[in-house]
TORLUM-42837 format. One record per residue (C-alpha): residue in one letter; x, y, z negated. Coordinates in Angstrom, 2 decimals. Example, Ala and Ser with C-alpha at 12.3 -4.5 7.8 and 13.67 -1.06 7.14 Angstrom:
2
  res       xx       yy       zz
    A    12.30    -4.50    -7.80
    S    13.67    -1.06    -7.14
% end
This chain:
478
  res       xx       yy       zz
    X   -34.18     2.61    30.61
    X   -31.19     1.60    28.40
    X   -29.24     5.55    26.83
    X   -26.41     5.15    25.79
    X   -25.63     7.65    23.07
    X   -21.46     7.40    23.22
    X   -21.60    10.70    25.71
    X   -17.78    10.83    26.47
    X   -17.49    10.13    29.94
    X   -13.40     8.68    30.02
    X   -13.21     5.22    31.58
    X   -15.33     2.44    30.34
    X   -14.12    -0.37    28.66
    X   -14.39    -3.56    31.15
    X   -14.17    -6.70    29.28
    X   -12.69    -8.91    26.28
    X   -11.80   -12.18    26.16
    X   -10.76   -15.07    23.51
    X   -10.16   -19.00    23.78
    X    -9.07   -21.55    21.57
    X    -8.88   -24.95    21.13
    X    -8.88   -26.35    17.63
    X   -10.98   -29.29    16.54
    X    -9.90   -28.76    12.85
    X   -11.64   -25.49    12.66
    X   -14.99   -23.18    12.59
    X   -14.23   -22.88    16.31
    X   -17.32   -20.37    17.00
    X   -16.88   -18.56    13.74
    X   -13.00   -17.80    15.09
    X   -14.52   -17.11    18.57
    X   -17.03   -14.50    16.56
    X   -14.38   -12.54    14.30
    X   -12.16   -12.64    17.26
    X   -14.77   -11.11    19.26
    X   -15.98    -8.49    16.60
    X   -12.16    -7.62    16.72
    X   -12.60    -6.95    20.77
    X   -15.74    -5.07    21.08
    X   -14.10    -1.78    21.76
    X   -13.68    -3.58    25.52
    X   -17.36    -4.14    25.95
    X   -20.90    -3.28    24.42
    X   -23.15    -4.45    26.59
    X   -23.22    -8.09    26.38
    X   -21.77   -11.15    24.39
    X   -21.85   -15.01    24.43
    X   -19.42   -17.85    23.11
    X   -19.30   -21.19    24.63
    X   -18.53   -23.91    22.87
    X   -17.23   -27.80    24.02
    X   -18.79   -31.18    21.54
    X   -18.57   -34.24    22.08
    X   -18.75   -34.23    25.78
    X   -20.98   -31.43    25.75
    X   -20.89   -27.58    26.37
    X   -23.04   -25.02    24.94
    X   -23.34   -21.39    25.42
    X   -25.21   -18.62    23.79
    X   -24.73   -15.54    25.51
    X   -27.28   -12.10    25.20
    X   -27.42    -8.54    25.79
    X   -26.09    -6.30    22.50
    X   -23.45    -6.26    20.30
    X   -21.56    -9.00    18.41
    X   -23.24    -8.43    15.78
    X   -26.42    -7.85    17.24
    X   -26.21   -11.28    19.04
    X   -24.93   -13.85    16.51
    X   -26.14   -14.69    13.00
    X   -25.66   -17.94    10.85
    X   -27.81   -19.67    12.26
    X   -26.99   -19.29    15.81
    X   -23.03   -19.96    14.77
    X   -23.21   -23.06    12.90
    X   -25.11   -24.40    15.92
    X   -22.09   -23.72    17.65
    X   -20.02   -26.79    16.36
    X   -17.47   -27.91    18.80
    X   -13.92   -28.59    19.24
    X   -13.12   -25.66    21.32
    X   -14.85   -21.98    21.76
    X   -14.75   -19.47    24.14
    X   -15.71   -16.10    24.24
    X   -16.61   -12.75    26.32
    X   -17.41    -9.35    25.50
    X   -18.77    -7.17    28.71
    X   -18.57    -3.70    30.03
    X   -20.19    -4.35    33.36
    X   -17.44    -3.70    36.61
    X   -18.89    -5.13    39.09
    X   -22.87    -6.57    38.91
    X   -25.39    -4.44    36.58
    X   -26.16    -4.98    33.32
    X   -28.48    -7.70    33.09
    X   -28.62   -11.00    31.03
    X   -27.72   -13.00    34.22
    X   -24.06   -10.85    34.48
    X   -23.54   -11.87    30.53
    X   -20.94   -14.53    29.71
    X   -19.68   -16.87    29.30
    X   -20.78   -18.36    32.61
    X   -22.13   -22.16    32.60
    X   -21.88   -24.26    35.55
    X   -22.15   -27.91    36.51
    X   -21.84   -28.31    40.15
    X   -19.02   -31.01    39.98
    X   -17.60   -30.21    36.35
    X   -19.19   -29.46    33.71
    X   -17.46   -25.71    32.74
    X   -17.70   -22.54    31.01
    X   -15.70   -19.55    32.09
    X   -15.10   -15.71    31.01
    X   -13.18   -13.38    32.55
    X   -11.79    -9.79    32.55
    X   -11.01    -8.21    35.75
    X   -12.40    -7.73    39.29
    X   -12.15    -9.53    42.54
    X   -11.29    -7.63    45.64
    X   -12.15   -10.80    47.81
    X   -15.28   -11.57    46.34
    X   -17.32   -11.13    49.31
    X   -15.23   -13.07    51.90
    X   -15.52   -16.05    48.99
    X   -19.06   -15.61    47.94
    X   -19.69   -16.20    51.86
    X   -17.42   -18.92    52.03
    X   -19.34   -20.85    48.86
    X   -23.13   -19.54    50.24
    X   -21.81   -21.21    53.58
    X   -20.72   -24.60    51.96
    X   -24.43   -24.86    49.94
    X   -23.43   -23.54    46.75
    X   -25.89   -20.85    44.60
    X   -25.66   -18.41    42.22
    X   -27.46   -17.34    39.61
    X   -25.78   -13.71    39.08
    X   -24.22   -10.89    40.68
    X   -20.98   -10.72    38.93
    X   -18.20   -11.77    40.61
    X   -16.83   -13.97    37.91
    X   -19.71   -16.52    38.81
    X   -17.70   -16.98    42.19
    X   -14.43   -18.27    39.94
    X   -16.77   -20.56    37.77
    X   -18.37   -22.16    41.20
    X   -14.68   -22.68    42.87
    X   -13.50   -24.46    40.05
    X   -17.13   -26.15    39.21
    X   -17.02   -27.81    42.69
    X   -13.62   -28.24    43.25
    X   -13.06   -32.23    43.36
    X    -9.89   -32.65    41.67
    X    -9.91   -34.69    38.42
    X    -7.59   -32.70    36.68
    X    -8.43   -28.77    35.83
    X    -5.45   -27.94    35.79
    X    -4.83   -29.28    39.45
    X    -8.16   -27.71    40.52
    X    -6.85   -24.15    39.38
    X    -3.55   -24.34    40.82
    X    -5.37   -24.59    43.88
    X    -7.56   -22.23    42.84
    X    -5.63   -18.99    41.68
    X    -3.83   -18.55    44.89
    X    -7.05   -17.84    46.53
    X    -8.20   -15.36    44.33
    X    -7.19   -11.50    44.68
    X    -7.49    -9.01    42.17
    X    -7.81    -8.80    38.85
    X    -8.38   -11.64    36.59
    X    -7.28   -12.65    33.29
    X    -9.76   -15.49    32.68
    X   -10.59   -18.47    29.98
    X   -11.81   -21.70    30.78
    X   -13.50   -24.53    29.45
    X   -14.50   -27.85    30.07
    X   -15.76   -30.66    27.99
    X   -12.30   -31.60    26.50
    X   -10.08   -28.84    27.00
    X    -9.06   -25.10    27.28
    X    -7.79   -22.90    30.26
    X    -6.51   -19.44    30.23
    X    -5.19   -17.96    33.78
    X    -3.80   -14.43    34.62
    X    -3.66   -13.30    38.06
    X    -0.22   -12.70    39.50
    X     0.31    -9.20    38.60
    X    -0.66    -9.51    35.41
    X    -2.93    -6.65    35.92
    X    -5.63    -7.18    32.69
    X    -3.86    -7.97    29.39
    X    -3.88   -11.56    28.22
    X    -1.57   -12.75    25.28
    X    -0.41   -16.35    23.49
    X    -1.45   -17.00    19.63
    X    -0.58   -19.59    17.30
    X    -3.38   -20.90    14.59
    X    -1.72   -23.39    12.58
    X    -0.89   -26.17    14.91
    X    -2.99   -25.62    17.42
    X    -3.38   -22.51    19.83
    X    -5.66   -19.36    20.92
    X    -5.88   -17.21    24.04
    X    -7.30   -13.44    24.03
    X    -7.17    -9.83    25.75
    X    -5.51    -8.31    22.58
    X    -3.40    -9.02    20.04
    X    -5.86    -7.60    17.37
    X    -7.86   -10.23    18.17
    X    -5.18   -12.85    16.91
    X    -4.18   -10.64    13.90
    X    -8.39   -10.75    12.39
    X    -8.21   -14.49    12.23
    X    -4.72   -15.24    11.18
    X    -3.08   -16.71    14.16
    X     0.57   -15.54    15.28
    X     1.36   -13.65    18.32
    X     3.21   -15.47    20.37
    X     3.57   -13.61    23.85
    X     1.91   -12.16    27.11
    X     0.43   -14.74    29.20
    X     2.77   -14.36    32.18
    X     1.40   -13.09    35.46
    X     0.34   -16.05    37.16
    X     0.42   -18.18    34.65
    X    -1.65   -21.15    33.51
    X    -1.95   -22.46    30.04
    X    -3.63   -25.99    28.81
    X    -5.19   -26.17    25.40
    X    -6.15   -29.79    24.64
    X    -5.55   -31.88    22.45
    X    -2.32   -32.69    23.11
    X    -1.39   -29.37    22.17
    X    -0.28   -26.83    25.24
    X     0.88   -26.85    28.58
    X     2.39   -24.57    30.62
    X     2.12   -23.87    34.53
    X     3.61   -21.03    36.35
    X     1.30   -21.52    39.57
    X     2.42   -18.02    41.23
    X     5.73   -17.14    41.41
    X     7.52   -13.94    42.64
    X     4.82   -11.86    42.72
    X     5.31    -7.77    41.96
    X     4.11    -6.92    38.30
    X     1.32    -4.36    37.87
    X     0.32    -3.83    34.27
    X    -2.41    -1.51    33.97
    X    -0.55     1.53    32.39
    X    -4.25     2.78    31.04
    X    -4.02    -0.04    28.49
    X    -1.26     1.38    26.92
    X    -2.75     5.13    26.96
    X    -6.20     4.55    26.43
    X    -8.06     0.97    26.40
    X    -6.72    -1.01    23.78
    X    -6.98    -0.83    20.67
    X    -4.12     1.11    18.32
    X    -3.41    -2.11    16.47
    X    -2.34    -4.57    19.71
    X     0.54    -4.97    20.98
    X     1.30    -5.24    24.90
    X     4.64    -6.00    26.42
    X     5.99    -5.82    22.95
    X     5.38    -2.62    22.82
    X     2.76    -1.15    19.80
    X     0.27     0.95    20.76
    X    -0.01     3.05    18.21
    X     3.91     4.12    18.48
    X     3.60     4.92    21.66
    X     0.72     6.89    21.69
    X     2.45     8.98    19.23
    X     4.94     9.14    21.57
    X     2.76    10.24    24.27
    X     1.73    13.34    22.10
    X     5.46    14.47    21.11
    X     6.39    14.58    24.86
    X     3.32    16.33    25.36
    X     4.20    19.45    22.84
    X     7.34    19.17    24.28
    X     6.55    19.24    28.20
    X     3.36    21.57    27.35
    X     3.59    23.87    23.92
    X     0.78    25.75    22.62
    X     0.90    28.95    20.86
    X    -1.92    27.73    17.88
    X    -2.96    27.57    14.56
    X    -3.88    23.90    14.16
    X    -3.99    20.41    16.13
    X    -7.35    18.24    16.35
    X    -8.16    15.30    17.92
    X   -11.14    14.35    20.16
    X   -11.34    11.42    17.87
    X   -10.85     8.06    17.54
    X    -8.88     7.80    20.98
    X    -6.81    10.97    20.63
    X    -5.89    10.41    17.16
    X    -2.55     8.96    17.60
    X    -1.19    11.54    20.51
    X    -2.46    14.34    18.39
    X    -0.35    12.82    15.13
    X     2.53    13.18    17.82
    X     1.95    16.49    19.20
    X     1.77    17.58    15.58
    X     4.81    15.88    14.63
    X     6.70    17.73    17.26
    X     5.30    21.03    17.33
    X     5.61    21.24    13.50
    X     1.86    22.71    13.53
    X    -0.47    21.84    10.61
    X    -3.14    18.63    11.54
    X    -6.66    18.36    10.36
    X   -10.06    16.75    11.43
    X   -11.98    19.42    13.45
    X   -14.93    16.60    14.12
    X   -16.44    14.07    11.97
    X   -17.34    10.97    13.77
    X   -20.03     8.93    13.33
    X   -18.95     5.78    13.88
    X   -22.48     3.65    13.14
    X   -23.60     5.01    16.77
    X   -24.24     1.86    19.07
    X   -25.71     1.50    22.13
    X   -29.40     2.16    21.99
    X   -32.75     1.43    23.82
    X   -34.51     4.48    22.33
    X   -34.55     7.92    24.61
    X   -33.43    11.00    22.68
    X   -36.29    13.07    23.97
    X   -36.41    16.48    25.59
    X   -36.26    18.31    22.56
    X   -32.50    16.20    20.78
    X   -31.10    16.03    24.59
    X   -29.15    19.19    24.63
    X   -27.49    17.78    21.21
    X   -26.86    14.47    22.45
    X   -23.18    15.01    22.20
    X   -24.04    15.68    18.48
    X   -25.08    11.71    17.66
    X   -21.24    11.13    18.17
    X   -19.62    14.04    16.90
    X   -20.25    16.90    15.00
    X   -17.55    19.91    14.61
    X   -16.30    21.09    10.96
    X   -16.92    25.19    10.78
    X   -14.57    25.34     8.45
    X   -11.70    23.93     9.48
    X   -11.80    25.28    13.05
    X   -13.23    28.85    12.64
    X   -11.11    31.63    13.58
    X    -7.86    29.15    14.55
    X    -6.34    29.19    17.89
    X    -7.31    25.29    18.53
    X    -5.15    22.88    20.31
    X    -7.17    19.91    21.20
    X    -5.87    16.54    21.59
    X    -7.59    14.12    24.03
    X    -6.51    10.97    26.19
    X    -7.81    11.49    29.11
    X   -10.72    13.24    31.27
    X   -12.41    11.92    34.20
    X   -15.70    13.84    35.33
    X   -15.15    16.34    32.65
    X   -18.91    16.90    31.17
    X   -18.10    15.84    27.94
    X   -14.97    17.94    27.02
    X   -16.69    21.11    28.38
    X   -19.40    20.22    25.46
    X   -16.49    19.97    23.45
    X   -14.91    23.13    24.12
    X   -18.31    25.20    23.64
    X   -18.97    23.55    20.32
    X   -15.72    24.46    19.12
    X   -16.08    28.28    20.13
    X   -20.06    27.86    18.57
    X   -18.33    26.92    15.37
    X   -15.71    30.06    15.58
    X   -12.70    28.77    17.48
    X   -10.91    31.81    18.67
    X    -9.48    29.70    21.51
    X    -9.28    26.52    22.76
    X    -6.40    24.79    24.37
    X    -6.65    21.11    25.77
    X    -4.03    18.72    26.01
    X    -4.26    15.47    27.52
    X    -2.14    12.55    26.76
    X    -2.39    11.06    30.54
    X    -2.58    12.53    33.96
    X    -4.99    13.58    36.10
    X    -7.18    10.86    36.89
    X    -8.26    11.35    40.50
    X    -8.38     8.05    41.95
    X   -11.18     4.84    41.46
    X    -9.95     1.82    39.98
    X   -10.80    -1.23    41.93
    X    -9.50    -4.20    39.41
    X   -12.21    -3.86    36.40
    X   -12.24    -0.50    34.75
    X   -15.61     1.17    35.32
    X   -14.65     4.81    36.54
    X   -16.40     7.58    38.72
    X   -16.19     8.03    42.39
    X   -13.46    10.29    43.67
    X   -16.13    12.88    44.35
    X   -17.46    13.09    40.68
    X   -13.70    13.56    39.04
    X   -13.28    17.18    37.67
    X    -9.72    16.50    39.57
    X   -10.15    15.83    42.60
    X    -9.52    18.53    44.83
    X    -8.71    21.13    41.86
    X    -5.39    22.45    40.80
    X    -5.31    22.24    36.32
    X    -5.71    25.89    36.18
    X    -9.35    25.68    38.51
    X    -9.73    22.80    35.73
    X    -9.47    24.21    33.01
    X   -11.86    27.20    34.28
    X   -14.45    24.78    34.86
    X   -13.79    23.23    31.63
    X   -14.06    26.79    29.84
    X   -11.02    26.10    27.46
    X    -7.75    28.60    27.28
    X    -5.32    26.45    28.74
    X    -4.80    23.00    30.18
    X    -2.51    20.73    30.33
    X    -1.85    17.21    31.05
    X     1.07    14.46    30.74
    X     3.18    13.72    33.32
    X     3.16     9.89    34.34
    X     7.13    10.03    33.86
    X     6.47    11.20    30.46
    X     3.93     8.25    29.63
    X     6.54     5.79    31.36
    X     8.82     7.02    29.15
    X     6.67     6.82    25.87
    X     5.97     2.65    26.51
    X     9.85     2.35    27.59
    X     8.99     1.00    31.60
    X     8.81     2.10    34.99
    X     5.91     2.48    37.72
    X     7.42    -0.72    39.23
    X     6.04    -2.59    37.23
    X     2.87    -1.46    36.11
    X    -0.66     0.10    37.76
    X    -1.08     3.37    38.18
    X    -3.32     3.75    40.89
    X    -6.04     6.47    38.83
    X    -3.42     8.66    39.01
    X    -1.31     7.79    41.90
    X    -3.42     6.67    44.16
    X    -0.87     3.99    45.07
    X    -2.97     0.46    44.77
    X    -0.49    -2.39    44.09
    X    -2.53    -4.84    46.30
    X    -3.00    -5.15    50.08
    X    -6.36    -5.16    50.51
    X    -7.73    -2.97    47.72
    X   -10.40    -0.28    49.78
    X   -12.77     1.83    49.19
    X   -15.36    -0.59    49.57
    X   -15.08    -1.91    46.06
    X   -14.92     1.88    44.74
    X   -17.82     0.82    41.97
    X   -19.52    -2.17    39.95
    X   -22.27    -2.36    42.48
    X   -20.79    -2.76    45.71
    X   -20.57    -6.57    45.30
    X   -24.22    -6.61    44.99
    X   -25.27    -4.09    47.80
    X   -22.83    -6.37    50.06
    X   -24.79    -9.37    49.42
    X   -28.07   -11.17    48.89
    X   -28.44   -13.61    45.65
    X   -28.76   -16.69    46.24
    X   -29.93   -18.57    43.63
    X   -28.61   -21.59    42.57
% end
């Protein structure tokens, strides 16, 4: 049984991806850094995929970046073009089947990643199962590679025009076959997916950070429905859905990526800041000092600070070498598992009226630990402040989050809480507020956790978590 010793229980990362096509270059050693850069979006599996001469090869395992690829591996990697996935698992479990990039050959040769969940992906797995096709995962993803694998048009970019418009959900994808480069975004543009320059030539990926650790240019956003070529005679746009409403994740902004990126031209790291100064503002504290539930509260708590003109310091230390792991605490280290990621500072939080700083809280276990370390180490009180709403609502288009029923908010008011939580006081952003902080509007972004209002028909309870695409069907193997 896999542990995995990261015991904050916010919403998981789903997935990172990264393409390029550049025949003068290291392609897989780009792919690699560019990954490394990404693996906040995914710990449980990576692979790259390279395209040479003709060919296509893919190494792909459970475990980190680092964990996965050495020297060796890389420079076996040689190839005009790389692509590359990093996976929290959203729908299918966490086996070495589900890992990508995915490899398949029915008609064309291809190799595909992709970030994002399908809402369809029963009604097309049937479909495909019906027509003689097999599979050799549960992981919806699989079901993209095997449309565009068998479709019989010469041209990829013809076969994913036709494609895209039967897909519905979430997908901001990469492509490759043997002598060029894909990237796709579904029409709302729901998963991030920007445009980099490298030299001459030109590189896909989830997040600009990704871009910036290699030394290629940001360019822009995919577009929401939006197809770009990479070959080489250079890049090619196609705008194969038109019209279609915009629905950004707004989580991205708050909590998901990392500081550093930048989405909708917006940096992250300003307005997260942002977030925290609207916070104080909507929400004051009467305290002594402001700490953050570190690494993702860092920036909101910076802001509260700035606002509330109360004195900042580090109330945890971090430790930031913890990984997953396949090695079992034990009965005896359990009730300090908590402890492996962070470990509260006496003396900076003893005998202060505490105002804690997190992004957001979904079944609530771990900030309760959080509160009663604090008061073991001498807080006088503890006041939480969250730099998002209540998050009381599943997501259904690739962030791994609880059930409705396992949400510390659903069906409490803050004050019942914040009893439950044990802390003074509560209190959480308003989704105007965060709206405000990143300079947009609900119309065009996703807010569904905390709205409950799900931008696409369709979207049910029947896709409320990662396994449902595998209880609703049998695997049949290709």
């Amino acid at each position: 049984m896999t542990c995995d010793p990261d015991p904050r229980d916010g919403p998981r990362d789903e997935c990172g991806v990264f393409a390029l096509y550049a025949p003068e270059h290291d392609v897989a050693r780009l792919a690699y850094f560019a990954l490394y850069a990404l693996q906040h979006r995914g710990q449980e599996s990576a692979g790259i995929a390279t395209a040479s001469g003709g060919h296509i090869m893919v190494r792909r395992e459970l475990g980190l970046v680092s964990q996965v690829f050495d020297e060796q591996n890389l420079r076996a990697l040689s190839g005009e073009a790389a692509i590359g996935h990093v996976r929290y698992s959203t729908t299918g479990s966490s086996a070495w089947e589900n890992a990508q990039p995915i490899h398949r050959s029915d008609g064309r040769e291809l190799a595909l990643a992709h970030n994002g969940n399908l809402i369809n992906a029963v009604e097309l797995h049937s479909t495909l199962v019906s027509e003689g096709v097999g599979f050799r995962s549960t992981s919806d993803s699989e079901i993209i590679a095997a449309l565009l694998s068998c479709h019989p048009a010469e041209d990829i970019a013809e076969a994913l025009a036709e494609v895209m418009p039967r897909l519905r959900g979430a997908f901001s994808t990469v492509a490759m076959v043997n002598d060029a480069v894909v990237a796709f975004r579904d029409p709302a543009g729901l998963r991030p997916l920007v445009l980099g320059q490298l030299g001459d030539r030109y590189c896909v990926a989830s997040e600009s950070c990704a871009l910036d650790i290699i030394g290629a240019k940001l360019l822009r956003d995919v577009q929401p429905g939006e197809l770009i070529l990479l070959d080489a005679n250079g890049i090619r746009s196609i705008q194969v859905v038109e019209g279609a409403r915009k629905a950004f994740c707004v989580f991205e902004h708050i909590y998901f990526a990392r500081p550093d990126s930048r989405f909708e031209g917006v940096p992250l790291q300003v307005s997260r800041g942002r977030m925290g100064e609207l916070l104080w503002e909507q929400s004051p504290a009467d305290a002594d000092l402001v700490i953050a539930v570190p690494d993702s509260g860092n920036a909101a708590a910076r802001g509260f600070a700035r606002a509330s003109g109360l004195p900042q310091d580090d109330g945890f230390v971090k430790n930031r070498y913890v990984a997953r792991t396949f090695i079992q605490p034990g009965q005896e280290l359990r009730r300090h598992g908590l402890r492996l990621k962070f470990n509260p500072i006496p003396e900076v939080v003893a005998g202060k009226r505490l105002v804690v700083v997190d992004d957001s809280i979904v079944r609530g276990n771990t900030t309760r630990q959080i509160v009663q370390m604090l008061r073991d180490a001498g807080a006088s009180e503890v006041h939480m402040r969250v730099s998002a709403p209540p998050i009381r609502h599943p997501c259904h288009y690739g962030i791994d989050m609880s059930t409705r029923e396992e949400m510390i908010a659903h069906g409490r008011t803050v004050e019942e809480i914040a009893t439950e939580l044990g802390c003074d006081s509560l209190a959480y952003l308003s989704l105007e507020r965060v709206y405000e902080a990143i300079d947009s509007s609900a119309e065009t972004h996703c807010d569904a956790c905390f709205s409950g209002n799900y931008p696409l028909a369709g979207t049910d309870d029947a896709q409320a978590d990662k396994f449902a695409f595998e209880r609703e069907l049998p695997l049949v193997r290709a």
